[in-house]
gemmi code that builds the backbone of each chain (N, CA, C; Angstrom):
import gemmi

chains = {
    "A": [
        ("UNK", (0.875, -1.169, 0.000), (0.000, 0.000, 0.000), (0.914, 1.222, 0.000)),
        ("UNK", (0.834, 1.914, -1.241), (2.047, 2.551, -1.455), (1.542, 4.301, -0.566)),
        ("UNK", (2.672, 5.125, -0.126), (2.416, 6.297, 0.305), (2.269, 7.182, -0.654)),
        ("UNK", (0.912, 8.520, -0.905), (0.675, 9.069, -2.236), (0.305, 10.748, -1.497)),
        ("UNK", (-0.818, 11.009, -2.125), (-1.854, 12.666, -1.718), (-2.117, 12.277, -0.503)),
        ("UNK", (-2.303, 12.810, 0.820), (-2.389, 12.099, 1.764), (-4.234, 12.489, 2.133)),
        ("UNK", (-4.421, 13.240, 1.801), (-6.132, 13.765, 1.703), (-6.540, 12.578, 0.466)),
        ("UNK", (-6.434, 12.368, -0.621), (-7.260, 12.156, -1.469), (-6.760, 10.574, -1.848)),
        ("UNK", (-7.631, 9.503, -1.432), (-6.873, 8.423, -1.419), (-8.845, 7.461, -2.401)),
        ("UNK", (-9.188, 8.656, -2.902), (-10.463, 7.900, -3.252), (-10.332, 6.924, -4.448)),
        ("UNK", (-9.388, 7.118, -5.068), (-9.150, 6.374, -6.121), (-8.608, 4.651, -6.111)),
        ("UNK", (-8.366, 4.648, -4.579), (-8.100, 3.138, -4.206), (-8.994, 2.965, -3.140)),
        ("UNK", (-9.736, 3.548, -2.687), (-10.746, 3.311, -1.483), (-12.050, 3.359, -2.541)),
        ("UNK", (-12.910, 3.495, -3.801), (-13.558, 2.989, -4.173), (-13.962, 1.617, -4.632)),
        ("UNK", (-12.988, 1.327, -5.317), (-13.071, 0.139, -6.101), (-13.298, -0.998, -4.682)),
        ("UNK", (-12.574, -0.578, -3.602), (-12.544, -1.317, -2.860), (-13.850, -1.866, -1.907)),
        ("UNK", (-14.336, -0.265, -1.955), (-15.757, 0.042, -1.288), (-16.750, -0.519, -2.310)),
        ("UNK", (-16.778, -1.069, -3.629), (-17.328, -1.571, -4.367), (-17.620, -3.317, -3.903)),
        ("UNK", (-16.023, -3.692, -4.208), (-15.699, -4.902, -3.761), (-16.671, -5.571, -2.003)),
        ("UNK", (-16.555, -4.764, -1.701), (-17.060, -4.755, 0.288), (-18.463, -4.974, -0.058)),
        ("UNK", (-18.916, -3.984, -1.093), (-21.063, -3.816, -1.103), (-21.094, -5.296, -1.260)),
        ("UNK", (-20.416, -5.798, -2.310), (-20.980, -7.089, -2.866), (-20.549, -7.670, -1.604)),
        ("UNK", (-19.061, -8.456, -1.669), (-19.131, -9.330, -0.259), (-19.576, -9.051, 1.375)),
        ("UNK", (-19.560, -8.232, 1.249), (-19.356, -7.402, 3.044), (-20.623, -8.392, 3.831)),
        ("UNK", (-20.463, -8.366, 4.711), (-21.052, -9.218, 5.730), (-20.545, -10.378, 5.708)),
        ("UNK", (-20.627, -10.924, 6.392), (-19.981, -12.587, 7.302), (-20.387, -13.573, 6.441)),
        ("UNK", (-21.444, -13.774, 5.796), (-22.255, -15.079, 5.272), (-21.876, -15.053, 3.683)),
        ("UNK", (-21.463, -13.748, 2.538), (-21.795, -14.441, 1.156), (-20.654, -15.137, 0.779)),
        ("UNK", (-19.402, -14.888, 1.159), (-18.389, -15.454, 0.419), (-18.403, -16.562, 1.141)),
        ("UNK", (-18.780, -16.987, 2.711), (-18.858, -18.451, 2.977), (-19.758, -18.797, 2.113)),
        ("UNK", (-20.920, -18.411, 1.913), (-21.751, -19.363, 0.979), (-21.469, -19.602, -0.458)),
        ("UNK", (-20.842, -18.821, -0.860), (-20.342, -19.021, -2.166), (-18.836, -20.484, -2.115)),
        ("UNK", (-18.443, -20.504, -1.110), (-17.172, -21.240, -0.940), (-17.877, -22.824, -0.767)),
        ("UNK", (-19.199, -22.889, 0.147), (-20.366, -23.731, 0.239), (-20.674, -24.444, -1.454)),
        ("UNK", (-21.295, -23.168, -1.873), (-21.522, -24.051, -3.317), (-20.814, -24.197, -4.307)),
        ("UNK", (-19.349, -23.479, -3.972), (-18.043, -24.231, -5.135), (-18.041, -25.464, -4.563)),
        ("UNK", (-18.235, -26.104, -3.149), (-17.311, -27.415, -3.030), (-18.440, -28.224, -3.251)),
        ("UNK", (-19.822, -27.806, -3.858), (-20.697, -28.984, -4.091), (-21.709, -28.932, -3.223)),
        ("UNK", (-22.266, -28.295, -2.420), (-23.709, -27.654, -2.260), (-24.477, -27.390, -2.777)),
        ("UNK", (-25.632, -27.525, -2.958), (-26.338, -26.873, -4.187), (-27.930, -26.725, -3.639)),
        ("UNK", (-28.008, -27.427, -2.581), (-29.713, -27.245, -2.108), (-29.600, -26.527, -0.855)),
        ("UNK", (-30.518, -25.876, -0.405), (-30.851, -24.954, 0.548), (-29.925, -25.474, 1.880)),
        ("UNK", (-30.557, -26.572, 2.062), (-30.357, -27.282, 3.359), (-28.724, -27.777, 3.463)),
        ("UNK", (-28.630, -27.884, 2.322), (-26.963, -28.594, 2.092), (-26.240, -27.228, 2.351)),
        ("UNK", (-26.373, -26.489, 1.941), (-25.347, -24.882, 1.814), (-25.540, -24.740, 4.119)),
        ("UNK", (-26.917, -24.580, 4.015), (-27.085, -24.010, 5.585), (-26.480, -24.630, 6.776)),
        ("UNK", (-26.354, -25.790, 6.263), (-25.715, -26.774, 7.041), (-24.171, -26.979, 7.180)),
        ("UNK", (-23.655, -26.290, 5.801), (-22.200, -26.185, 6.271), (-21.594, -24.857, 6.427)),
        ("UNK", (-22.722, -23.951, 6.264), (-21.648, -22.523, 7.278), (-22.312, -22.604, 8.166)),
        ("UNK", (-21.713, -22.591, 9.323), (-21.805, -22.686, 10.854), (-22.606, -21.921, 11.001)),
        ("UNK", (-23.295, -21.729, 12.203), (-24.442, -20.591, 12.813), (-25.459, -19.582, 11.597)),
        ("UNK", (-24.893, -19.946, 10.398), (-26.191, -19.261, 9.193), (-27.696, -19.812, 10.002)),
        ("UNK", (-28.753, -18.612, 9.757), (-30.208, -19.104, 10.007), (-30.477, -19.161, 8.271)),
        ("UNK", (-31.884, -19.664, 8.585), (-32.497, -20.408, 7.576), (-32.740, -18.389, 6.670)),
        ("UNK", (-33.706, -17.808, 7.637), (-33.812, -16.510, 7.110), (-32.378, -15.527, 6.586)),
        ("UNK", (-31.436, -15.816, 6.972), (-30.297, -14.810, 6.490), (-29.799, -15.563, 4.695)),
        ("UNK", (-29.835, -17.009, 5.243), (-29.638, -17.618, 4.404), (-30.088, -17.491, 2.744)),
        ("UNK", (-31.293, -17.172, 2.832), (-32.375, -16.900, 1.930), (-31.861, -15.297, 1.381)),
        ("UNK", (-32.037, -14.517, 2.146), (-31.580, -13.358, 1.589), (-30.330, -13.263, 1.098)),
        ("UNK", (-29.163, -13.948, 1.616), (-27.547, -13.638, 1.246), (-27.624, -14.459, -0.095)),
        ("UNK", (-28.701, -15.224, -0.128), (-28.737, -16.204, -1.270), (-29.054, -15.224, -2.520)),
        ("UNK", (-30.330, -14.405, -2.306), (-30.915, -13.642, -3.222), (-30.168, -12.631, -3.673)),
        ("UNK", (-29.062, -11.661, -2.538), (-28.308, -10.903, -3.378), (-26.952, -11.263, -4.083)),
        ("UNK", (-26.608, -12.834, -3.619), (-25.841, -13.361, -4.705), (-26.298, -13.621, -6.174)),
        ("UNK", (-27.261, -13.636, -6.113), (-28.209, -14.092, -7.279), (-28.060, -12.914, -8.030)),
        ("UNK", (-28.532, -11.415, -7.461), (-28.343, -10.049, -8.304), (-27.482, -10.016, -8.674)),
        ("UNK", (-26.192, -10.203, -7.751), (-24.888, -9.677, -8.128), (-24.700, -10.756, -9.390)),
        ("UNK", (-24.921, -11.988, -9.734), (-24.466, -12.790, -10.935), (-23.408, -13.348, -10.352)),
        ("UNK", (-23.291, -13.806, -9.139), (-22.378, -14.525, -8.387), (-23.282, -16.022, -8.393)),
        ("UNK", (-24.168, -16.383, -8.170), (-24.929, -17.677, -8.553), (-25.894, -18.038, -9.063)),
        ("UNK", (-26.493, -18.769, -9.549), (-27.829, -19.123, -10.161), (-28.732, -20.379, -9.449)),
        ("UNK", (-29.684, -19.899, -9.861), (-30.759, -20.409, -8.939), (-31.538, -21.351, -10.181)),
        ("UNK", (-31.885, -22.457, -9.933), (-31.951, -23.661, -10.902), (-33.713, -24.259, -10.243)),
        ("UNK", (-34.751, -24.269, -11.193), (-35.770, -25.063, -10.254), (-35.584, -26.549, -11.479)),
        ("UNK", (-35.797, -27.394, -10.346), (-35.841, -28.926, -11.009), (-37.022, -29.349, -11.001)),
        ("UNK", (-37.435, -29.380, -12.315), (-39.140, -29.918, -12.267), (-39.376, -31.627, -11.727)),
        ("UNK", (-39.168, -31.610, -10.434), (-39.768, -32.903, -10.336), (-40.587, -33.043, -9.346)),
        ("UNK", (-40.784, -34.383, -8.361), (-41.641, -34.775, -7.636), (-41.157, -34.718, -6.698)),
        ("UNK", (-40.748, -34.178, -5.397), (-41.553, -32.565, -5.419), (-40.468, -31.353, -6.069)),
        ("UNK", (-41.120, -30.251, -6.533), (-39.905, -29.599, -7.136), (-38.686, -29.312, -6.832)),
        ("UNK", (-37.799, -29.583, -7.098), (-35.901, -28.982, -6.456), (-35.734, -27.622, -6.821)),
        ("UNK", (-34.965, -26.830, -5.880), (-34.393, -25.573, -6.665), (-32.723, -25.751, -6.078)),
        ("UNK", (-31.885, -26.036, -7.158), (-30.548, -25.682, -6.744), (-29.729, -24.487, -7.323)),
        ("UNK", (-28.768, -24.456, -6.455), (-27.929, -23.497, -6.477), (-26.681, -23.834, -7.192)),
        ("UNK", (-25.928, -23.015, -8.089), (-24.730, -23.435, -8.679), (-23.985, -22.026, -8.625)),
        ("UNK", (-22.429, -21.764, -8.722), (-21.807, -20.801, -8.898), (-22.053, -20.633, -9.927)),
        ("UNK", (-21.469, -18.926, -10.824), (-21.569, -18.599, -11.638), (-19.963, -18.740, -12.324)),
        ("UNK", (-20.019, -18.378, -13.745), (-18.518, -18.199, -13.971), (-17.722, -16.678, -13.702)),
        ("UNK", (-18.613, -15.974, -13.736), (-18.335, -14.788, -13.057), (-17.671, -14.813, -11.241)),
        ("UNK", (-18.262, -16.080, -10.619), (-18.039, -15.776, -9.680), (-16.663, -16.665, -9.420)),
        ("UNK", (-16.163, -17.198, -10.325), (-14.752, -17.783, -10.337), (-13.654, -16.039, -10.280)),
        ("UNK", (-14.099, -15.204, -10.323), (-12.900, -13.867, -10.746), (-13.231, -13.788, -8.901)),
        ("UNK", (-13.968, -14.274, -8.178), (-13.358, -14.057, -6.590), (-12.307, -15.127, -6.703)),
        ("UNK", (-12.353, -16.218, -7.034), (-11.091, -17.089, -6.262), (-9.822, -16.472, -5.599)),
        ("UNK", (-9.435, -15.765, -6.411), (-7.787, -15.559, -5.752), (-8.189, -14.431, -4.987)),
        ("UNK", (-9.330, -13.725, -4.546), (-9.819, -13.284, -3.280), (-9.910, -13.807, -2.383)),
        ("UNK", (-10.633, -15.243, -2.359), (-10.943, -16.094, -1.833), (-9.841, -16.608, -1.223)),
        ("UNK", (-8.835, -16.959, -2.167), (-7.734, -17.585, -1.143), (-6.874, -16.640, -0.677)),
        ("UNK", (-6.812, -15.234, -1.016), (-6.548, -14.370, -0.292), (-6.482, -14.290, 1.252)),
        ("UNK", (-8.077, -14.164, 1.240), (-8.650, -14.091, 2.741), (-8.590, -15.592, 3.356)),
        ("UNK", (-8.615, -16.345, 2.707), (-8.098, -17.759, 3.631), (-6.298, -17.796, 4.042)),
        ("UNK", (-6.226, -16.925, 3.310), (-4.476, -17.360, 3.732), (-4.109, -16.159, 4.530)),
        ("UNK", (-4.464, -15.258, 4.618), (-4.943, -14.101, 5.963), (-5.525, -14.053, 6.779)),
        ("UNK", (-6.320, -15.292, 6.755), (-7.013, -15.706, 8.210), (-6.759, -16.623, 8.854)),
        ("UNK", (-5.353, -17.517, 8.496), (-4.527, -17.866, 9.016), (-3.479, -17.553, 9.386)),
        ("UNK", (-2.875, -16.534, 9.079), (-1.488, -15.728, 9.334), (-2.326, -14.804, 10.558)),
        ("UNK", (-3.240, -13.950, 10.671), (-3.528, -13.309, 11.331), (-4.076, -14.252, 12.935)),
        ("UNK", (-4.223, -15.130, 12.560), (-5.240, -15.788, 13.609), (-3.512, -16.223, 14.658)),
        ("UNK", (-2.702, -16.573, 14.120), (-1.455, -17.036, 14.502), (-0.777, -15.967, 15.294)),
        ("UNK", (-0.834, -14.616, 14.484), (-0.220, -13.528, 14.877), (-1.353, -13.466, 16.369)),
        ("UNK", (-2.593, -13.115, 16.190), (-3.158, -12.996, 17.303), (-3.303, -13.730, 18.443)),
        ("UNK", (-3.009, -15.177, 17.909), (-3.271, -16.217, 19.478), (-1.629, -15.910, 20.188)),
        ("UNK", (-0.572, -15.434, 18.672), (0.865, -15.917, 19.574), (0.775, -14.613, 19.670)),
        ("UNK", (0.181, -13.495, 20.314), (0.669, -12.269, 20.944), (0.934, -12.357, 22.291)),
    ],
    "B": [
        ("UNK", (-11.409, -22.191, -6.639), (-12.195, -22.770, -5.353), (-12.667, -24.496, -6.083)),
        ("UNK", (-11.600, -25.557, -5.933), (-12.156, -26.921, -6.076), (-12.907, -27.585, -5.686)),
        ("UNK", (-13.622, -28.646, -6.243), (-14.571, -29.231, -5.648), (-14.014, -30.615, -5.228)),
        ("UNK", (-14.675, -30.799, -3.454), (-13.999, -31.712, -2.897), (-15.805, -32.055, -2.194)),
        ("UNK", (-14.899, -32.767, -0.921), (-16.439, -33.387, -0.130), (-17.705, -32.280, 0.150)),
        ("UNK", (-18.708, -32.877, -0.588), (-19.890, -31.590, -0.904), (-20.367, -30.706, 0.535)),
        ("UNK", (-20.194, -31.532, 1.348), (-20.994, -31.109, 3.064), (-19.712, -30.316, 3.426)),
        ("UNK", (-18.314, -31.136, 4.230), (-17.916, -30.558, 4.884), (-16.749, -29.712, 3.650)),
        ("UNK", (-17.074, -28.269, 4.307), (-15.890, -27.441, 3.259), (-15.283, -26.254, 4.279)),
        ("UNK", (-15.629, -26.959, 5.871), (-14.966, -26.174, 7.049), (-13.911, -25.794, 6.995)),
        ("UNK", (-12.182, -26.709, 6.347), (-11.622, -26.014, 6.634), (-11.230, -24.702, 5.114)),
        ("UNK", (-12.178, -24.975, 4.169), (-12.241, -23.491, 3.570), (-12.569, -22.739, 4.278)),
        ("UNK", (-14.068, -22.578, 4.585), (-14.698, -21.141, 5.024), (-13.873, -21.136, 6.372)),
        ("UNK", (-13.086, -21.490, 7.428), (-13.084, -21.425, 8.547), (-12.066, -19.775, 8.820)),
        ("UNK", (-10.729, -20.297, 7.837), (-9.755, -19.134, 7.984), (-10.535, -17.991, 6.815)),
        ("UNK", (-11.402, -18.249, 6.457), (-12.260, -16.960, 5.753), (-13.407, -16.224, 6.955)),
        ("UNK", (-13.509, -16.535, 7.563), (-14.346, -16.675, 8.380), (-13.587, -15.412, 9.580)),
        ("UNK", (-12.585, -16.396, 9.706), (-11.529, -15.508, 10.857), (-11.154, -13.858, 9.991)),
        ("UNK", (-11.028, -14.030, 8.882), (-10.297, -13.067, 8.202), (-11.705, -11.839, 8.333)),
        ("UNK", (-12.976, -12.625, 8.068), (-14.036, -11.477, 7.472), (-14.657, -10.794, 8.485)),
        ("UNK", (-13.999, -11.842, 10.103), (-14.687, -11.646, 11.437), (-13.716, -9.842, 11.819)),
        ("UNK", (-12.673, -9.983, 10.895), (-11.418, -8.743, 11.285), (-11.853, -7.902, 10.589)),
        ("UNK", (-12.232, -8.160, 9.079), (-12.220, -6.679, 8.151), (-13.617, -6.532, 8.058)),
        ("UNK", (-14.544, -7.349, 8.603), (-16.185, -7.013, 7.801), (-16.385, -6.019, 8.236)),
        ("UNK", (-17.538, -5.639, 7.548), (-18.494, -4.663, 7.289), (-17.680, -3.464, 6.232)),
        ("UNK", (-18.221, -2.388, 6.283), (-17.630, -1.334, 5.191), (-16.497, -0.653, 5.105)),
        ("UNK", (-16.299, -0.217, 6.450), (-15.261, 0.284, 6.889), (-13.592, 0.307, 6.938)),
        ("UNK", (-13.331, -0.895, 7.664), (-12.125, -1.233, 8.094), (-11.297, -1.234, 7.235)),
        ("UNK", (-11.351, -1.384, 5.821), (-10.399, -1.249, 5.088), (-10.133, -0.305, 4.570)),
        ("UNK", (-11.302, 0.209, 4.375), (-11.028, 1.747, 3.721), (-10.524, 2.851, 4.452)),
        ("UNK", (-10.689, 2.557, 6.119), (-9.562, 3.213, 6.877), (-8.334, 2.960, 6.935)),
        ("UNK", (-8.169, 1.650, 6.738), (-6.553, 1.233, 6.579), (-5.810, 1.854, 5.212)),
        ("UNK", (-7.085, 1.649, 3.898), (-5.908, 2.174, 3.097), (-5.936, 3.744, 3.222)),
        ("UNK", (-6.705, 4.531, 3.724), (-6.322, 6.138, 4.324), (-5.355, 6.238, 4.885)),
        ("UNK", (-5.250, 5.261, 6.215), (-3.859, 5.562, 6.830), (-2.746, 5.695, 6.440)),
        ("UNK", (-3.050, 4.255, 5.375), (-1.723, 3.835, 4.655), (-1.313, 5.115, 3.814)),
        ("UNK", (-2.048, 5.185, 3.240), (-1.882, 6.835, 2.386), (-1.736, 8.098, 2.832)),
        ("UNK", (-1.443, 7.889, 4.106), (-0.626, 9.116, 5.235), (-1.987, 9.941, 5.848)),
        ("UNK", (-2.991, 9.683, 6.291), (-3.894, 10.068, 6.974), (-3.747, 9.854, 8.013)),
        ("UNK", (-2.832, 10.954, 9.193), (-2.768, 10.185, 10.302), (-3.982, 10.630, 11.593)),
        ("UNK", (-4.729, 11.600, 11.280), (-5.422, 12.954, 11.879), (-6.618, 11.905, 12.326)),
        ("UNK", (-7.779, 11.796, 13.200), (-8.904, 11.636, 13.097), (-9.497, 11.929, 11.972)),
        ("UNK", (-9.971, 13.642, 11.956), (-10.473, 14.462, 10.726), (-9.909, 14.207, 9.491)),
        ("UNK", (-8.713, 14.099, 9.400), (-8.285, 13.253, 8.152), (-8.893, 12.277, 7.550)),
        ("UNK", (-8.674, 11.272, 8.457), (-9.286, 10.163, 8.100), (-10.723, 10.077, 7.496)),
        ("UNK", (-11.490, 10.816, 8.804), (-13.243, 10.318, 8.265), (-13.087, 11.401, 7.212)),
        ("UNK", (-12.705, 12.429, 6.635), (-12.651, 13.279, 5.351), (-12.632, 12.432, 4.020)),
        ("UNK", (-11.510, 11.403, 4.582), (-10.954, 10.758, 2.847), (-11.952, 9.336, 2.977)),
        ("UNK", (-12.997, 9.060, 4.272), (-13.506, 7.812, 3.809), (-14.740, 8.475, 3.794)),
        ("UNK", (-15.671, 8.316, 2.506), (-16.868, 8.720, 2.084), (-18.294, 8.375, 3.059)),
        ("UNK", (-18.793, 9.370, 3.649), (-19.992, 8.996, 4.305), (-19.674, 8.195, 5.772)),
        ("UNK", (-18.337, 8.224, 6.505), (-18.256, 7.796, 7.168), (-18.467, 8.723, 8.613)),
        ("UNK", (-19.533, 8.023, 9.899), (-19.884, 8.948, 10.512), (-17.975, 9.003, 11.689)),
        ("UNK", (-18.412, 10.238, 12.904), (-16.906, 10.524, 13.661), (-17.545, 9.097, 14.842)),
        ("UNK", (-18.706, 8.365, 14.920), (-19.208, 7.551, 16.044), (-18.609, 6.536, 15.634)),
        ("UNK", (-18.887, 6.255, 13.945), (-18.251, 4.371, 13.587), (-16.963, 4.777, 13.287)),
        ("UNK", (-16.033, 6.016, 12.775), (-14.832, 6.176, 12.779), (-14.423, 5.328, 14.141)),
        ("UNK", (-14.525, 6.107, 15.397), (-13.691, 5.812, 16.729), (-14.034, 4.540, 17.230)),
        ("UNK", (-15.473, 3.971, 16.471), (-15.376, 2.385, 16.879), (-14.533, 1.443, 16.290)),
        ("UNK", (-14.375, 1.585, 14.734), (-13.817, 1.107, 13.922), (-12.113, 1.229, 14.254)),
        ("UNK", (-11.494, 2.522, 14.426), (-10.482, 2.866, 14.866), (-10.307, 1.832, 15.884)),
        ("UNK", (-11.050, 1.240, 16.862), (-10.432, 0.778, 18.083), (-10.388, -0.336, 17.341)),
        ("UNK", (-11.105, -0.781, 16.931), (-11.375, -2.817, 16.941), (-9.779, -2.450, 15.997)),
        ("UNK", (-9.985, -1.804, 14.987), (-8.110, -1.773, 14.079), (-7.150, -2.011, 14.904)),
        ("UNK", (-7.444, -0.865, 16.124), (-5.899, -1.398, 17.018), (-5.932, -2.641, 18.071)),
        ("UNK", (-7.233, -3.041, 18.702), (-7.249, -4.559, 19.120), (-7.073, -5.144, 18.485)),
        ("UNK", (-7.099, -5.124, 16.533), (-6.379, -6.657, 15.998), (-5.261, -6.427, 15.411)),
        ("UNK", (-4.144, -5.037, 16.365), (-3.346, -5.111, 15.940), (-2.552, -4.404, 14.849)),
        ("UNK", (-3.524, -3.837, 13.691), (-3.697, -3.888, 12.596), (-3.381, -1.755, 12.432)),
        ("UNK", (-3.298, -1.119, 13.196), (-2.756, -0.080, 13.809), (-2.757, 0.430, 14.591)),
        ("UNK", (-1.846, 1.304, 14.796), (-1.081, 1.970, 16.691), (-1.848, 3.515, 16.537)),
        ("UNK", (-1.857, 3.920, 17.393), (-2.224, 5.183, 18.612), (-1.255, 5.511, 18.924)),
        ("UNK", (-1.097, 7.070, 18.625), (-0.130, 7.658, 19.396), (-0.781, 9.142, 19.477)),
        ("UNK", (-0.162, 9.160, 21.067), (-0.576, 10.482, 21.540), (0.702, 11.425, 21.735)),
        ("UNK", (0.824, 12.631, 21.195), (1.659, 13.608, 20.302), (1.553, 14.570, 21.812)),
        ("UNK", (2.728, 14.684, 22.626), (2.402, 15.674, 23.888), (2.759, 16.890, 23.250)),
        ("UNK", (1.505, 17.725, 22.639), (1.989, 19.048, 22.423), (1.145, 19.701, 22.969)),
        ("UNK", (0.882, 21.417, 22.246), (-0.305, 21.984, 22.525), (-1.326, 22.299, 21.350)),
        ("UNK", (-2.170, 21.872, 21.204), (-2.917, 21.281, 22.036), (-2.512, 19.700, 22.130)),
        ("UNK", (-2.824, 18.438, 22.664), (-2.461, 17.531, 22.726), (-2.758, 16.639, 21.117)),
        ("UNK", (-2.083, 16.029, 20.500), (-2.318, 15.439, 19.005), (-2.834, 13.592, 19.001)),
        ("UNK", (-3.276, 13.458, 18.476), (-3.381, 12.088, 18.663), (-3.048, 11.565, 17.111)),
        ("UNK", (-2.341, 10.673, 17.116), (-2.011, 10.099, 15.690), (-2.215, 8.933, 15.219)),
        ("UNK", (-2.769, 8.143, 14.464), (-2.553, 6.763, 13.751), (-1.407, 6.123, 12.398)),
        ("UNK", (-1.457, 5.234, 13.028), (-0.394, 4.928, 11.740), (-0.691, 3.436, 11.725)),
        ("UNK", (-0.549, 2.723, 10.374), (-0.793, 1.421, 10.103), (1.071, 0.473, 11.289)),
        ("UNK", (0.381, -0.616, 10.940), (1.583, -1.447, 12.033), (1.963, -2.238, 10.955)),
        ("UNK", (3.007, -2.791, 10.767), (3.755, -4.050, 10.003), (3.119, -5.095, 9.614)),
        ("UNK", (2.355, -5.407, 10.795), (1.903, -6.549, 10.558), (0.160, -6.321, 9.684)),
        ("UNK", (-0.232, -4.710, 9.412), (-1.225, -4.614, 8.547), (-1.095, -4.835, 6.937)),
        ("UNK", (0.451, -4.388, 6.785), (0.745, -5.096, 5.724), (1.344, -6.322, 4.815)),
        ("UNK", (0.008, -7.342, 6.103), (-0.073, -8.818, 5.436), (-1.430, -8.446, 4.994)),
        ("UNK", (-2.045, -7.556, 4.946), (-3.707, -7.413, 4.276), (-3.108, -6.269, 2.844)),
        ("UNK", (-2.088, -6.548, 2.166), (-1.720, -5.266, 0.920), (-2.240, -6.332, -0.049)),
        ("UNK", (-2.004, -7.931, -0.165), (-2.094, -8.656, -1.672), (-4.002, -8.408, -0.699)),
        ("UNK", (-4.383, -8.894, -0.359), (-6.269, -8.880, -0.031), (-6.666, -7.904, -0.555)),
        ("UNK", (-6.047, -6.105, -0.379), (-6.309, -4.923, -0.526), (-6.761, -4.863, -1.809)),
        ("UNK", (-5.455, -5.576, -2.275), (-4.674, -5.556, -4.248), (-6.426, -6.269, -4.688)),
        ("UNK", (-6.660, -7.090, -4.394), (-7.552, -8.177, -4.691), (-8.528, -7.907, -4.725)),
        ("UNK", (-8.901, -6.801, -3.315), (-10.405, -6.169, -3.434), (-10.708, -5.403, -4.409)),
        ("UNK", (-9.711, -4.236, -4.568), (-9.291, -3.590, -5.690), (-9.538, -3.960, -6.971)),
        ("UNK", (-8.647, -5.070, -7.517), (-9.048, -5.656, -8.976), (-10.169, -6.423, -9.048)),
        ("UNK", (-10.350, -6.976, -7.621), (-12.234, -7.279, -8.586), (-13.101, -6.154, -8.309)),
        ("UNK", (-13.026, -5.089, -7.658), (-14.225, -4.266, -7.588), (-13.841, -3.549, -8.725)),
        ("UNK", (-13.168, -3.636, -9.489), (-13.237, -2.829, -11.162), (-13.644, -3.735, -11.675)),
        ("UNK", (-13.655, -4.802, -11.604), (-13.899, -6.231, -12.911), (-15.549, -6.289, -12.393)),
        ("UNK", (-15.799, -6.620, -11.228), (-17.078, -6.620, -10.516), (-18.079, -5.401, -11.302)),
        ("UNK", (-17.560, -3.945, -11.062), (-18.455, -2.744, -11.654), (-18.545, -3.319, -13.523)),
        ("UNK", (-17.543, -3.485, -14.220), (-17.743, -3.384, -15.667), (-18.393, -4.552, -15.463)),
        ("UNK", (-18.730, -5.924, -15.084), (-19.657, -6.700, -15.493), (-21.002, -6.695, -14.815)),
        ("UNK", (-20.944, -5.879, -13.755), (-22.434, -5.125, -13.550), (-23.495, -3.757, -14.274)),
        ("UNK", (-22.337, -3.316, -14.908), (-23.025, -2.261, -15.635), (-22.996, -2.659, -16.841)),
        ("UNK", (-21.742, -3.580, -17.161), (-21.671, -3.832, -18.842), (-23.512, -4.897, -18.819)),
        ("UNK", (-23.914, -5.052, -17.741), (-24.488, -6.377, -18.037), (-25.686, -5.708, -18.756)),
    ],
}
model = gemmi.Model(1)
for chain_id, residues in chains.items():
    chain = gemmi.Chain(chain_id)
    for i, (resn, *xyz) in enumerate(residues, 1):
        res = gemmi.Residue()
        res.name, res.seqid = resn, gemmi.SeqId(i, " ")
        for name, pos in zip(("N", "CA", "C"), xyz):
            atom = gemmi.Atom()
            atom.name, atom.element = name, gemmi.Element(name[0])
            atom.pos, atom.b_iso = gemmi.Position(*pos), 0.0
            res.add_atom(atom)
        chain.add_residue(res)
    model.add_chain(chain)
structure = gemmi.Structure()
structure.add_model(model)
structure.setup_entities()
């Protein structure tokens, strides 16, 4: 993070503040990490991020859906399915993704060994 | 993000989890990269981060320096100064920064291009 204008730093604090609208909060990028490894029904996704409710679930679901981060699939059968799949759009998080996994291990280390 | 056992994908989300429990919500980063960009002032700061109130500044400010992530310093002059500055160890969050950065430009052109 290089030193620049020391007032006017909007030109790297947007894009970023962009980046945050979409992921920001605790639940979408776990759920998105949920249905890369093969989740795809309601109950399957809720069940493997920890402490998600059924109601947050539903909504973090729906504004992944706006953003074009996943798609929502109904299966016409007996009784109907609706699954969930990533998008290919939402492959351009990965190396975000392992970003913040490999910073939430360095940090977690730094913090327990303080 | 590969696909492995469909249920458990704990130890993905777990160190994502830790990481998003440090930077979530809107804020926290976009104060870090101010700092980083020589904002050391209070008023500085909430100036160069857009819409940010002086109540979630000084909350946000603290949780930064409980994880570490920057120092406090109090300037004995007259009137008395108080200063921030990022810590060493904030810049293990510069490649995450980089990351938020290049997808929230890739993120905007395939939301508006859409």
């Amino acid at each position: 993070m290089k030193k620049s204008n020391p007032t006017d730093c909007s030109s790297a604090i947007i894009p970023v503040r962009d980046a945050l609208d979409v992921i920001s909060g605790k639940w979408k990028i776990l759920i998105l990490i949920s249905i890369t490894h093969g989740n795809k029904r309601f109950t399957e996704i809720q069940k493997s991020v920890p402490k998600i409710t059924a109601k947050v679930l539903s909504k973090e679901l729906k504004d992944l859906e706006e953003h074009l981060l996943i798609e929502r699939k109904i299966i016409d059968d007996y009784p109907v399915r609706i699954e969930y799949s990533a998008t290919p759009h939402s492959q351009t998080l990965s190396k975000l993704v392992k970003e913040l996994q490999d910073w939430g291990v360095k940090h977690r280390a730094k913090i327990i060994g303080k």
